[in-house]
C-alpha atoms as an extended CHARMM CRD file, in Angstrom:
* protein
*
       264  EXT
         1         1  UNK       CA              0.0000000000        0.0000000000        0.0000000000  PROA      1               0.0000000000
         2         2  UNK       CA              1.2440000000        3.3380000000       -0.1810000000  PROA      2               0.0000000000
         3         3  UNK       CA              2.4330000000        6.0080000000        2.6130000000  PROA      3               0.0000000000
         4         4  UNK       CA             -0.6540000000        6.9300000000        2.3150000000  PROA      4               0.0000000000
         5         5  UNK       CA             -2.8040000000        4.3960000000        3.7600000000  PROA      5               0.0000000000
         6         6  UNK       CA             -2.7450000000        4.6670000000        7.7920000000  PROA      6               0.0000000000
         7         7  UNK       CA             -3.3240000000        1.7540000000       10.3150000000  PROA      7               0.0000000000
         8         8  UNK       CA             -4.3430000000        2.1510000000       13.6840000000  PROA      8               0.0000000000
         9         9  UNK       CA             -4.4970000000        0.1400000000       16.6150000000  PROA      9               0.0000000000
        10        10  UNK       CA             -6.9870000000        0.1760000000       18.8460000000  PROA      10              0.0000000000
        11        11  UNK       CA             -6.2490000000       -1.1750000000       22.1330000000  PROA      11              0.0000000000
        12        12  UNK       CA             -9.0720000000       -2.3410000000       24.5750000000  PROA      12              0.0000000000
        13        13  UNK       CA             -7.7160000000       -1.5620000000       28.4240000000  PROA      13              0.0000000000
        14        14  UNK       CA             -8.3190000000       -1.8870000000       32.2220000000  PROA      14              0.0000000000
        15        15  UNK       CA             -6.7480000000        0.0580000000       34.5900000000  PROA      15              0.0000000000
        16        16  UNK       CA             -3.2670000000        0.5680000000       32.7650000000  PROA      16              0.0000000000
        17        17  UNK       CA             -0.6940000000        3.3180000000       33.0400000000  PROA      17              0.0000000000
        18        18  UNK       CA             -1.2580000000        4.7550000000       29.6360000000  PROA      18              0.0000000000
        19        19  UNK       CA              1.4650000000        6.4590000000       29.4820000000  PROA      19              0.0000000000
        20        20  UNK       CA              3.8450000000        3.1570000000       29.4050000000  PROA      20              0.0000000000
        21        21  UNK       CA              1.1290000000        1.2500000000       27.1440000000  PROA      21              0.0000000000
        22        22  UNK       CA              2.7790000000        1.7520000000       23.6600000000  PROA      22              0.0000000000
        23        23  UNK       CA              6.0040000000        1.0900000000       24.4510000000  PROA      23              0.0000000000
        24        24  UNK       CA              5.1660000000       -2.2660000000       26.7230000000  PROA      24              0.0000000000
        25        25  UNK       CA              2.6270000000       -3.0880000000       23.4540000000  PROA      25              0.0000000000
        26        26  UNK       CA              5.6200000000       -2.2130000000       21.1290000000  PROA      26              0.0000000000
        27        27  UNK       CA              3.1060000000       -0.6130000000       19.0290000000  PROA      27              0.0000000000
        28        28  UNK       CA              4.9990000000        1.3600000000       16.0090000000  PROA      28              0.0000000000
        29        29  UNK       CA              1.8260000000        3.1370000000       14.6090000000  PROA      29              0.0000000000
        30        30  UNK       CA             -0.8780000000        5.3620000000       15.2040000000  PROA      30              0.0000000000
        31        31  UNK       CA             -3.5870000000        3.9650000000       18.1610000000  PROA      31              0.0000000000
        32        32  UNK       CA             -6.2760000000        4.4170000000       20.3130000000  PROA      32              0.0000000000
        33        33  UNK       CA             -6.3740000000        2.8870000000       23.8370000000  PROA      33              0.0000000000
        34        34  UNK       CA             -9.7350000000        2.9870000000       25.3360000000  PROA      34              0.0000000000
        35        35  UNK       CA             -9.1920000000        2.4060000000       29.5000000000  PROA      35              0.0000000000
        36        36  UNK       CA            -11.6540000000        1.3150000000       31.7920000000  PROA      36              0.0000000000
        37        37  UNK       CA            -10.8600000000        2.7630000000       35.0540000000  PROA      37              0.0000000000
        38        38  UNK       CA            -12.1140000000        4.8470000000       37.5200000000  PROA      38              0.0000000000
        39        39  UNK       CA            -12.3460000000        8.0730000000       36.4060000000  PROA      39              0.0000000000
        40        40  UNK       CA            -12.9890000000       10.0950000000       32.5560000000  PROA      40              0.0000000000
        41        41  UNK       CA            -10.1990000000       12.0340000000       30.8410000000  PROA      41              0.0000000000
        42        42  UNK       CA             -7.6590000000       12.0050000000       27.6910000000  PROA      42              0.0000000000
        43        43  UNK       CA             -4.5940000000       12.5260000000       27.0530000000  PROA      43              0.0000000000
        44        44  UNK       CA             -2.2880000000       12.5460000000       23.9840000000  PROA      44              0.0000000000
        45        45  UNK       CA              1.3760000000       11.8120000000       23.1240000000  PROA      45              0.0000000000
        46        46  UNK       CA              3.7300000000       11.0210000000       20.6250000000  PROA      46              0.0000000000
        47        47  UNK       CA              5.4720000000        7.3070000000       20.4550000000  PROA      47              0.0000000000
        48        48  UNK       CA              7.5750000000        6.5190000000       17.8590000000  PROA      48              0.0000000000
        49        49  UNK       CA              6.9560000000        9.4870000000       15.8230000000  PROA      49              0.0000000000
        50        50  UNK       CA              3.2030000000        8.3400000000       16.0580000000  PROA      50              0.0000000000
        51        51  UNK       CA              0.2220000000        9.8010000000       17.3430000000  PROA      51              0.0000000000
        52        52  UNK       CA             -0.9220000000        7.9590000000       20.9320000000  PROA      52              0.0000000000
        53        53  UNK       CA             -5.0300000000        8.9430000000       21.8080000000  PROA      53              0.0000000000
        54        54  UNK       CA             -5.8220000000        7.6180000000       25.3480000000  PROA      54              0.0000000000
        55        55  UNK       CA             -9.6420000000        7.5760000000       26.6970000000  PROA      55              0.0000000000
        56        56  UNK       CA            -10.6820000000        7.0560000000       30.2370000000  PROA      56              0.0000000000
        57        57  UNK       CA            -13.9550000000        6.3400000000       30.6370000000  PROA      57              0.0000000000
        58        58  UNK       CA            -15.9120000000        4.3540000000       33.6010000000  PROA      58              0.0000000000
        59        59  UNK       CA            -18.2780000000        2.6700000000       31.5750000000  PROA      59              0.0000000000
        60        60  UNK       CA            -17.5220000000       -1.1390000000       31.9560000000  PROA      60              0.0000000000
        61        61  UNK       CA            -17.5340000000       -3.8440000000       29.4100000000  PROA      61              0.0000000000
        62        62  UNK       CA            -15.1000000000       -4.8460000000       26.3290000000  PROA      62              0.0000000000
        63        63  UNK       CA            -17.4650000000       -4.8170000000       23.4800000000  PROA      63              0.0000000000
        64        64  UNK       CA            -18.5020000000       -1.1650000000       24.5320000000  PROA      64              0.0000000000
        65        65  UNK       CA            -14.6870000000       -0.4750000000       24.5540000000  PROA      65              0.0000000000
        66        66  UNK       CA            -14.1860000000       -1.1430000000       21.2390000000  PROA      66              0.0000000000
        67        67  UNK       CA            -16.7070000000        0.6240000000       20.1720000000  PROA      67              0.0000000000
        68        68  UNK       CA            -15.7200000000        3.7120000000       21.7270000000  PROA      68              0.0000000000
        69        69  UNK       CA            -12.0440000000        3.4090000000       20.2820000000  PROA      69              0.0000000000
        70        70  UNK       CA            -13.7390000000        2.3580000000       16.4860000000  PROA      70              0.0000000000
        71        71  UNK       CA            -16.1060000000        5.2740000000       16.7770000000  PROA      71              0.0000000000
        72        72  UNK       CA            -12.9700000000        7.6760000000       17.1030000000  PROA      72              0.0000000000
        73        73  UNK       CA            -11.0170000000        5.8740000000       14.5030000000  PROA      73              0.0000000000
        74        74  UNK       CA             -9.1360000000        7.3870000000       11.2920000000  PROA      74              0.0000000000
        75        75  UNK       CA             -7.5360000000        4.8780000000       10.1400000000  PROA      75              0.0000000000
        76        76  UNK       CA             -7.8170000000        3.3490000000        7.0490000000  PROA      76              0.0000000000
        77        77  UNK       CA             -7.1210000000        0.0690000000        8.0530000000  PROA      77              0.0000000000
        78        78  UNK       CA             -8.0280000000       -0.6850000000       11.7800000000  PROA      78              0.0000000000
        79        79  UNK       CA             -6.4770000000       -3.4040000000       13.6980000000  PROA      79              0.0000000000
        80        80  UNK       CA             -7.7480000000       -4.0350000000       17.1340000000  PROA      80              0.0000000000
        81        81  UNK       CA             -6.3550000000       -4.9420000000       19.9370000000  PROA      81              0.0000000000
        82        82  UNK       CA             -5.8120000000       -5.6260000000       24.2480000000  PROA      82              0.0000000000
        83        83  UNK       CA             -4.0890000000       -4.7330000000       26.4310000000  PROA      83              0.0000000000
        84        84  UNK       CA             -1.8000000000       -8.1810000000       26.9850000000  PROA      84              0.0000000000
        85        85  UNK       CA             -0.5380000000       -8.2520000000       23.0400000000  PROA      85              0.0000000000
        86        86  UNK       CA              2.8250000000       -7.2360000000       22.3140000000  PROA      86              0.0000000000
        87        87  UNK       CA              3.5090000000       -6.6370000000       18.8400000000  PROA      87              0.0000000000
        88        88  UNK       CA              6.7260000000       -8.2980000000       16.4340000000  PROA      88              0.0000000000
        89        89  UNK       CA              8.9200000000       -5.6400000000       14.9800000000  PROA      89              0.0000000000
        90        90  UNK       CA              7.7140000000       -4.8090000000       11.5220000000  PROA      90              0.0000000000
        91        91  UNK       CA              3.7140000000       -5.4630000000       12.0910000000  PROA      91              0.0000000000
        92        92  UNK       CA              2.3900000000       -2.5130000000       10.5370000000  PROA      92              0.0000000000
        93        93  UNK       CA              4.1630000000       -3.2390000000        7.1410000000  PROA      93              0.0000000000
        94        94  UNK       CA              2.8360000000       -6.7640000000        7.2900000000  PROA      94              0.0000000000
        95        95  UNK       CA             -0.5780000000       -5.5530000000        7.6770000000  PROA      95              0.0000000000
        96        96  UNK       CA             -1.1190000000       -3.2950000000        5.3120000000  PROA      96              0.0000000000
        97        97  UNK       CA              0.9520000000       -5.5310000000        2.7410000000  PROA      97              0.0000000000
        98        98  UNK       CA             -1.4920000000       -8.3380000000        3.2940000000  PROA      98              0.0000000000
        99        99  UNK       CA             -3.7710000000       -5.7570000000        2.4520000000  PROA      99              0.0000000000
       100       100  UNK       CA             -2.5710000000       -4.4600000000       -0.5350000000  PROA      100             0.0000000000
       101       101  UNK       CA             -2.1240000000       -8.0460000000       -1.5640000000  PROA      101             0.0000000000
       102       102  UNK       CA             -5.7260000000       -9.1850000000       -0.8570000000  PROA      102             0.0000000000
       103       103  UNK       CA             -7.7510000000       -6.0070000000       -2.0620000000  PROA      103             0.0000000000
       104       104  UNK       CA            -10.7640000000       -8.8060000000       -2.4970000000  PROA      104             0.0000000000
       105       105  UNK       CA            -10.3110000000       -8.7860000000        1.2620000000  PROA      105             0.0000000000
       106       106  UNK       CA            -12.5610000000       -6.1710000000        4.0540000000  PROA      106             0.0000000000
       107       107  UNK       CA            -11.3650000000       -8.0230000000        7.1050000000  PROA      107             0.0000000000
       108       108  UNK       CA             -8.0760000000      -10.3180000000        7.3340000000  PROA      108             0.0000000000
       109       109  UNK       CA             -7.7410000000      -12.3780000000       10.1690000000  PROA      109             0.0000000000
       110       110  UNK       CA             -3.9030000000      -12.2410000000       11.7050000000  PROA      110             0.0000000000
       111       111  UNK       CA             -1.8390000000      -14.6960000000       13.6930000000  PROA      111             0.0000000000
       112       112  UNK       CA             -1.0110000000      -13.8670000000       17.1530000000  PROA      112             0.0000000000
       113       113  UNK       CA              0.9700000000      -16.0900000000       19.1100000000  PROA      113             0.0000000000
       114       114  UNK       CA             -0.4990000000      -17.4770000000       22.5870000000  PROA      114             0.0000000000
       115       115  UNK       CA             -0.0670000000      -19.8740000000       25.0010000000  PROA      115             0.0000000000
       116       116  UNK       CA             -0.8620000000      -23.5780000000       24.3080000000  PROA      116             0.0000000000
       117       117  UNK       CA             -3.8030000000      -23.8570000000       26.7850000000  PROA      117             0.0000000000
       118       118  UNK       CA             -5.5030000000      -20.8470000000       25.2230000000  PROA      118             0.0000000000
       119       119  UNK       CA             -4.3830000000      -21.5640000000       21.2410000000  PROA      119             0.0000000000
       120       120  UNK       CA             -8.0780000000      -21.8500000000       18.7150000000  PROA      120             0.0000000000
       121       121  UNK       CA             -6.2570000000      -21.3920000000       15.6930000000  PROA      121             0.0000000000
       122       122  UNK       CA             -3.2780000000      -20.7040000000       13.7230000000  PROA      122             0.0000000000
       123       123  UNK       CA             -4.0260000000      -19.8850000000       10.0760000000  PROA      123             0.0000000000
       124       124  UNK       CA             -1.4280000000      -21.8170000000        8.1890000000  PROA      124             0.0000000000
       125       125  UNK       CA             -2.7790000000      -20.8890000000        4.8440000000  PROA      125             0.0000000000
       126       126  UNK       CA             -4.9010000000      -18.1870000000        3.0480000000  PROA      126             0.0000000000
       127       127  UNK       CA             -8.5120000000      -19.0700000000        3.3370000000  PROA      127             0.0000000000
       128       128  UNK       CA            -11.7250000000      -17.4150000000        2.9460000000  PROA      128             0.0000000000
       129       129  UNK       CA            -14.1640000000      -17.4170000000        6.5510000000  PROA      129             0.0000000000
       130       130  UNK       CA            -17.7830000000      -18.2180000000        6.9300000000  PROA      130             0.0000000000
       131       131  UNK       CA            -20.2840000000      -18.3720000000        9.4140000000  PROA      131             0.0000000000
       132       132  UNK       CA            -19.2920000000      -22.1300000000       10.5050000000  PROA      132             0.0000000000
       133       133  UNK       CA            -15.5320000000      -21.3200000000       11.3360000000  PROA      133             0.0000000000
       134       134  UNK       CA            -15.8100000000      -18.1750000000       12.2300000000  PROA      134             0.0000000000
       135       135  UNK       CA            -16.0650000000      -18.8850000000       15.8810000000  PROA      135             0.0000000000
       136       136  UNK       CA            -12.4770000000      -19.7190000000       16.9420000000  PROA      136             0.0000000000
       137       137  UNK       CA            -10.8800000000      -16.7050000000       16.1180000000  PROA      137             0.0000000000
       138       138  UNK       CA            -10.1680000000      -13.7310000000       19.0770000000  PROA      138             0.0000000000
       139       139  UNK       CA            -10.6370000000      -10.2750000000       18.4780000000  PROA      139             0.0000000000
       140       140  UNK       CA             -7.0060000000       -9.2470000000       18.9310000000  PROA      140             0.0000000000
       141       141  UNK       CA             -6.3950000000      -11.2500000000       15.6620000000  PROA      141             0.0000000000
       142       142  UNK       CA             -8.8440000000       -9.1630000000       13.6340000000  PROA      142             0.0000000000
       143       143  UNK       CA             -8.0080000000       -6.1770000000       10.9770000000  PROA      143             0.0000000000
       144       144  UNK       CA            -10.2990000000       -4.5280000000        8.9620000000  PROA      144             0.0000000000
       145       145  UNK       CA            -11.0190000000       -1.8450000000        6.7410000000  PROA      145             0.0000000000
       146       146  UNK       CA            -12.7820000000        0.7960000000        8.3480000000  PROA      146             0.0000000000
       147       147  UNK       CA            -14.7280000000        2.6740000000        5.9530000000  PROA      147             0.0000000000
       148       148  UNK       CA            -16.1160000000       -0.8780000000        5.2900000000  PROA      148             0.0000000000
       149       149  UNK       CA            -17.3170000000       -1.5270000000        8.9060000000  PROA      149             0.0000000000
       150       150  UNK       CA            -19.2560000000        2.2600000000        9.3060000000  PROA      150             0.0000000000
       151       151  UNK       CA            -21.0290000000        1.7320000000        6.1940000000  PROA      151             0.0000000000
       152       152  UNK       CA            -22.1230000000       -1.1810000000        7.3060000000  PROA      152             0.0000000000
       153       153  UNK       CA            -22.9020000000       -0.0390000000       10.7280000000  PROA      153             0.0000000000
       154       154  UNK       CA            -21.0020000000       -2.4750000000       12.5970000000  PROA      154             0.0000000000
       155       155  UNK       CA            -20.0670000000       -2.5850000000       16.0860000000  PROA      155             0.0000000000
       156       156  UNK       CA            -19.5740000000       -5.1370000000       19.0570000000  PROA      156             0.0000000000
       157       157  UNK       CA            -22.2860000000       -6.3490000000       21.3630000000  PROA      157             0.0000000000
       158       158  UNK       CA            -23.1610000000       -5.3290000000       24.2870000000  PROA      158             0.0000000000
       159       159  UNK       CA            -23.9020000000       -8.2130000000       26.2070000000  PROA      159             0.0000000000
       160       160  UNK       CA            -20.9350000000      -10.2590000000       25.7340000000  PROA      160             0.0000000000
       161       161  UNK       CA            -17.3870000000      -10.5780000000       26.4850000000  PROA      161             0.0000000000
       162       162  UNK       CA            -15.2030000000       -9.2430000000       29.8720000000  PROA      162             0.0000000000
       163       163  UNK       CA            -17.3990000000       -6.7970000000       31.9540000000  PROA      163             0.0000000000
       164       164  UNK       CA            -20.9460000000       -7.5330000000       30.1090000000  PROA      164             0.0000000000
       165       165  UNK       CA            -23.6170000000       -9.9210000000       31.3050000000  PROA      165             0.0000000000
       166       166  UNK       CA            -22.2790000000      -12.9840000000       29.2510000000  PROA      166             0.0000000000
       167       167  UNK       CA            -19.1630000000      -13.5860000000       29.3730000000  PROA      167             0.0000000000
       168       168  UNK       CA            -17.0850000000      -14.3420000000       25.8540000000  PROA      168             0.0000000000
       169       169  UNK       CA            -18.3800000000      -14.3390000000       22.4420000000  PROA      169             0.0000000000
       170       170  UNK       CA            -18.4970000000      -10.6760000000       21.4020000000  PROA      170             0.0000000000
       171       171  UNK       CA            -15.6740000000      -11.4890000000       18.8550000000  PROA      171             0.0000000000
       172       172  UNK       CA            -18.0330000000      -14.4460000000       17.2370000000  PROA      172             0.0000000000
       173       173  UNK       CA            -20.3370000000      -12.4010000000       16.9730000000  PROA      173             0.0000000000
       174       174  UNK       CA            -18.8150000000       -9.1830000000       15.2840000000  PROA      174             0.0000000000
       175       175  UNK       CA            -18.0900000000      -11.5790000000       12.8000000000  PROA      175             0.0000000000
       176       176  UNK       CA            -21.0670000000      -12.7450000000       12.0200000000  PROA      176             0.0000000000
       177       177  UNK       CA            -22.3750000000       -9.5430000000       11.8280000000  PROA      177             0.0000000000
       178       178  UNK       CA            -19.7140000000       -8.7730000000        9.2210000000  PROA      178             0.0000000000
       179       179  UNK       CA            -20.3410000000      -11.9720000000        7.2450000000  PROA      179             0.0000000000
       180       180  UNK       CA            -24.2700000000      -10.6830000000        7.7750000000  PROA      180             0.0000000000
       181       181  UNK       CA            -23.4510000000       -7.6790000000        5.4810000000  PROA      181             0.0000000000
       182       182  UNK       CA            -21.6260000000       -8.7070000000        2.9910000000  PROA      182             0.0000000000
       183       183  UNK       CA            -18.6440000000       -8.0910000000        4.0870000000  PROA      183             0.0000000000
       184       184  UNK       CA            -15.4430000000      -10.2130000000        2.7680000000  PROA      184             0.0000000000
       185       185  UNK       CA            -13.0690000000      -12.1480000000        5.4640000000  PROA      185             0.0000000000
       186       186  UNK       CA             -9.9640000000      -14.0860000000        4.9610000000  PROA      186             0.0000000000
       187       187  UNK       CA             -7.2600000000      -16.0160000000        7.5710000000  PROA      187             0.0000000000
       188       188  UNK       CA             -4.1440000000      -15.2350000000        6.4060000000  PROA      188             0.0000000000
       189       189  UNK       CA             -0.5980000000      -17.1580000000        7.5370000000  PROA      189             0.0000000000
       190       190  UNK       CA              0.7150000000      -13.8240000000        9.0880000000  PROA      190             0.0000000000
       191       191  UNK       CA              2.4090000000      -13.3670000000       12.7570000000  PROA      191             0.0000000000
       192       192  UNK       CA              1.8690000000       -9.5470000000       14.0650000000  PROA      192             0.0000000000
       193       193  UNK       CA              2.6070000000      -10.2090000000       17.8820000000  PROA      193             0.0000000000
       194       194  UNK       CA              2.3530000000      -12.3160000000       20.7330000000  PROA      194             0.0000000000
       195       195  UNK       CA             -0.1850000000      -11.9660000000       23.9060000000  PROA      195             0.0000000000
       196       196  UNK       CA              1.3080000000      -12.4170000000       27.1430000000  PROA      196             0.0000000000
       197       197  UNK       CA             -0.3590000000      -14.9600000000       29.4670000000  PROA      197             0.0000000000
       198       198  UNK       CA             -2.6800000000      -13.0480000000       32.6270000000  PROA      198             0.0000000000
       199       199  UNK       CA             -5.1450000000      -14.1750000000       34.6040000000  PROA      199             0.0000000000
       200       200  UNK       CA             -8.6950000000      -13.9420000000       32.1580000000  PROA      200             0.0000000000
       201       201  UNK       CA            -11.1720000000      -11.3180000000       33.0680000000  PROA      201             0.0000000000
       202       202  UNK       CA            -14.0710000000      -13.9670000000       32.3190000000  PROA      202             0.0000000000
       203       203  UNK       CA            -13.1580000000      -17.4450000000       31.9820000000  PROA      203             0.0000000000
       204       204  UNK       CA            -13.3450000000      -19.0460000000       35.8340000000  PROA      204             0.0000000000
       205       205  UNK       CA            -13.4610000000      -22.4180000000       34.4100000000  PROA      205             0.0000000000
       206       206  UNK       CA            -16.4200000000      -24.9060000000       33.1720000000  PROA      206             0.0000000000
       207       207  UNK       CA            -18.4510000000      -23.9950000000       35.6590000000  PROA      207             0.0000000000
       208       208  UNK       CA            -22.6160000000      -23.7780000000       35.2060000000  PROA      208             0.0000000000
       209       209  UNK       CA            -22.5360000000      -20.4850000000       33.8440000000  PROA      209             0.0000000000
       210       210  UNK       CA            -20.2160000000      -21.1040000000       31.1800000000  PROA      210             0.0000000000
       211       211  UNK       CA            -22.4190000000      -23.5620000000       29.5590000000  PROA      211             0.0000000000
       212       212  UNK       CA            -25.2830000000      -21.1540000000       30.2450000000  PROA      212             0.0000000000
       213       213  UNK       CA            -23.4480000000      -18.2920000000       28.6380000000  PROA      213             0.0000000000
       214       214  UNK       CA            -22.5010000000      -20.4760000000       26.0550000000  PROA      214             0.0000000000
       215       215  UNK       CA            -25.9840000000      -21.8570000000       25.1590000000  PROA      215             0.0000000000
       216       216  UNK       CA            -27.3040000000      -17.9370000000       24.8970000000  PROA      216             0.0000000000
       217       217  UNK       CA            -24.4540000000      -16.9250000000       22.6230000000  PROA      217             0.0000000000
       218       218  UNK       CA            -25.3550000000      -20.1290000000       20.1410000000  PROA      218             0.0000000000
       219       219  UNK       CA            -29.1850000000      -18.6150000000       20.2950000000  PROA      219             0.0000000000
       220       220  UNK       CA            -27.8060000000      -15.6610000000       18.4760000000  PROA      220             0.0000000000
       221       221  UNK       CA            -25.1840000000      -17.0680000000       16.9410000000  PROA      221             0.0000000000
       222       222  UNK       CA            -26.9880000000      -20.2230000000       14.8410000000  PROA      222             0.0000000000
       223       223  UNK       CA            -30.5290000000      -19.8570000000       15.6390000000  PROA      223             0.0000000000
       224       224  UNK       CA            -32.7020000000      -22.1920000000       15.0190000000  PROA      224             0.0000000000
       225       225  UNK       CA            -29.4180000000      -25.0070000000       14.4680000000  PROA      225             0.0000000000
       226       226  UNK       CA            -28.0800000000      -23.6270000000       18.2490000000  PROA      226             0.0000000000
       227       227  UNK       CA            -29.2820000000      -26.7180000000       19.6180000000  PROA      227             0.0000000000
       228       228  UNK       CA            -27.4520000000      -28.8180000000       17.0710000000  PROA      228             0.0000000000
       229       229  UNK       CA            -24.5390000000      -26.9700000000       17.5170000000  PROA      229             0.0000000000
       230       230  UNK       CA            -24.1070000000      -27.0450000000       21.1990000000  PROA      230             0.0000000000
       231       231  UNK       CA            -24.4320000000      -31.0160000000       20.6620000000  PROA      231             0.0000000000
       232       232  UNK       CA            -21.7540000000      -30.8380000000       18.3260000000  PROA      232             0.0000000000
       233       233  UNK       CA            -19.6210000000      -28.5180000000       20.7120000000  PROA      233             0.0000000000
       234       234  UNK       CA            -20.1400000000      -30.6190000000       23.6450000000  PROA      234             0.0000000000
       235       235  UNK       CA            -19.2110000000      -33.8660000000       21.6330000000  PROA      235             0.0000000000
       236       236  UNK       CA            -16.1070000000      -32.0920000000       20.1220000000  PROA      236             0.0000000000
       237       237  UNK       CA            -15.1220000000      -30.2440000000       23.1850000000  PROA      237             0.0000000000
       238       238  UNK       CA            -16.8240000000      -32.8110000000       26.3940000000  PROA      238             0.0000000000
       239       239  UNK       CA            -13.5420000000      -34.4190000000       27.0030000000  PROA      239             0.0000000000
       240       240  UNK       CA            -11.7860000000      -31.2620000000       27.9920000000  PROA      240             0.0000000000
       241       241  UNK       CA            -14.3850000000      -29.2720000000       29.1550000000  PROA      241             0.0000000000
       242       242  UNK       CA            -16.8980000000      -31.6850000000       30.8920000000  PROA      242             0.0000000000
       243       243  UNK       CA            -14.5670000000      -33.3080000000       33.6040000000  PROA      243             0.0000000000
       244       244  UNK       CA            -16.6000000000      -31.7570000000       36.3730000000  PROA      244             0.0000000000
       245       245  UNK       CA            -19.8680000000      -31.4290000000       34.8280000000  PROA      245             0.0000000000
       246       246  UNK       CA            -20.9810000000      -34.1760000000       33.2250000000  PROA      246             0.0000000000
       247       247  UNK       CA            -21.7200000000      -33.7650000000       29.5840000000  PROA      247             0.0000000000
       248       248  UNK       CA            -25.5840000000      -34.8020000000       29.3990000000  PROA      248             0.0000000000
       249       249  UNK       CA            -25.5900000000      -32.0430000000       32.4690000000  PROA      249             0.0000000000
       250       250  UNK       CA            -23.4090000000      -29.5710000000       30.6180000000  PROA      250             0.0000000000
       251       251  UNK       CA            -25.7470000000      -30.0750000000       27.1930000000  PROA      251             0.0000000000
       252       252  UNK       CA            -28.6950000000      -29.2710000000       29.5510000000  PROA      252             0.0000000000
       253       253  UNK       CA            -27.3030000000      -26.2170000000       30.5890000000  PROA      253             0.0000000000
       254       254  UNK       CA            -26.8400000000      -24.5840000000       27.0010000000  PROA      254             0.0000000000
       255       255  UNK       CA            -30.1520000000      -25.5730000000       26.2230000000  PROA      255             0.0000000000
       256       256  UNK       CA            -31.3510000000      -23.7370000000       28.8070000000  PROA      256             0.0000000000
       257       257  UNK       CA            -29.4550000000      -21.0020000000       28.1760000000  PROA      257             0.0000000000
       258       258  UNK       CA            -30.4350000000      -21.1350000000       24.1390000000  PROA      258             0.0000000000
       259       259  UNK       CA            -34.0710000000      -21.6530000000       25.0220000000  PROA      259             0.0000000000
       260       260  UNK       CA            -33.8820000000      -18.4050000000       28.0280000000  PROA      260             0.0000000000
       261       261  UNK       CA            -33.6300000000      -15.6280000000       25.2700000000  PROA      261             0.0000000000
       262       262  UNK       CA            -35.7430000000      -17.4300000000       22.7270000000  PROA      262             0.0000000000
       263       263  UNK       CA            -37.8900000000      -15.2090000000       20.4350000000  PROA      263             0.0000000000
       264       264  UNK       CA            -35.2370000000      -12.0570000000       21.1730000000  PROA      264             0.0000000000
């Protein structure tokens, strides 16, 4: 692409020292870091030779974070991001190459190296993503044009992910909402950074309310094939995840979370 074309990170955050975040984050371009703390403000600087934006706000919840930082965006390619990634020397080249190299492309999908217990995926070649694999890839991992994304009108949820009443899923979902619209996603076989192991915000194990959680996001994720998808999960997934609660149990428990926001 050409000097012309800007990317921007934009970096979801929780009660961080902003003022250390783009040099611990190794970020090399322009970004927005949206922090959830206490208290509202802004503040500006310069990192790199590129323009830092920092938001306080007190509002609570990830997917609400996000939107706040892709509201504010400029960027004409926006990649977004936490607070735990640290970036690879080089990323912002190999972004908007990929870019220029898949014009057919409004979203690619990135590599970003994480610890074995929490690795979904690792795109090993270029491939084009639907609504039935769409699920396993985090936010963090996602770039996108953003021109694309207003005139569609897309944003994150509300009521999923860290802070909101269900816990993960918000990513799935954006997705889907993309895919909804018309929009054009590819996985491409490119590193940008690696995200540093931390104690999650919302995962505190199989317990009842991650099946629940798990059966509402399928409602509004598959609709009327949730059911048969949470069978297929728990049959895919069971001998991981259902070690304390067994399986028939844990399939009863996203069922009644799929069938408590029925008809919404």
């Amino acid at each position: 692409m050409t000097g012309r074309v800007k990317l921007q990170v934009l970096v979801s955050a929780v009660k961080q020292d902003v003022s250390t975040m783009a040099e611990r984050m190794h970020i090399e371009s322009d970004a927005i870091i949206i922090n959830q703390t206490d208290h509202f403000g802004y503040e500006e600087y310069t990192h790199a030779g590129r323009r830092i934006q920092c938001y306080a706000f007190q509002e609570k919840g990830v997917g609400l974070s996000r939107n706040n930082a892709l509201l504010r965006a400029e960027g004409d390619i926006v990649l977004f991001s936490d607070e735990d990634v640290v970036y690879d020397k080089g990323y912002e080249k190999r972004v908007l190459d990929a870019f220029e190299a898949h014009p057919e492309a409004d979203l690619l999908l990135f590599n970003v190296r994480v610890g074995e217990a929490r690795a979904t995926y690792y795109t090993k070649a270029y491939h084009r993503v639907h609504i039935w694999n769409a699920g396993r890839y985090p936010t963090y991992s996602f770039a996108a044009r953003r021109e694309k994304l207003h005139a569609a009108h897309i944003t994150f949820s509300l009521l999923f992910g860290g802070g909101a009443k269900y816990s993960n899923g918000e990513d799935s979902l954006f997705l889907k909402d993309c895919l909804k619209y018309g929009l054009v996603v590819y996985a491409v076989p490119v590193e940008i950074g690696a995200e540093q192991e931390r104690e999650s915000t919302w995962f505190h194990g199989y317990t009842d309310k991650f099946f629940l959680d798990r059966g509402v996001l399928y409602h509004f994720l598959y609709g009327g094939l949730a059911y048969l998808m949470a069978v297929r999960f728990i049959m895919a997934h069971g001998s991981v995840m259902c070690t304390e609660i067994p399986r028939k149990n844990a399939l009863a428990l996203m069922r009644k979370g799929i069938k408590s926001v029925e008809g919404l």
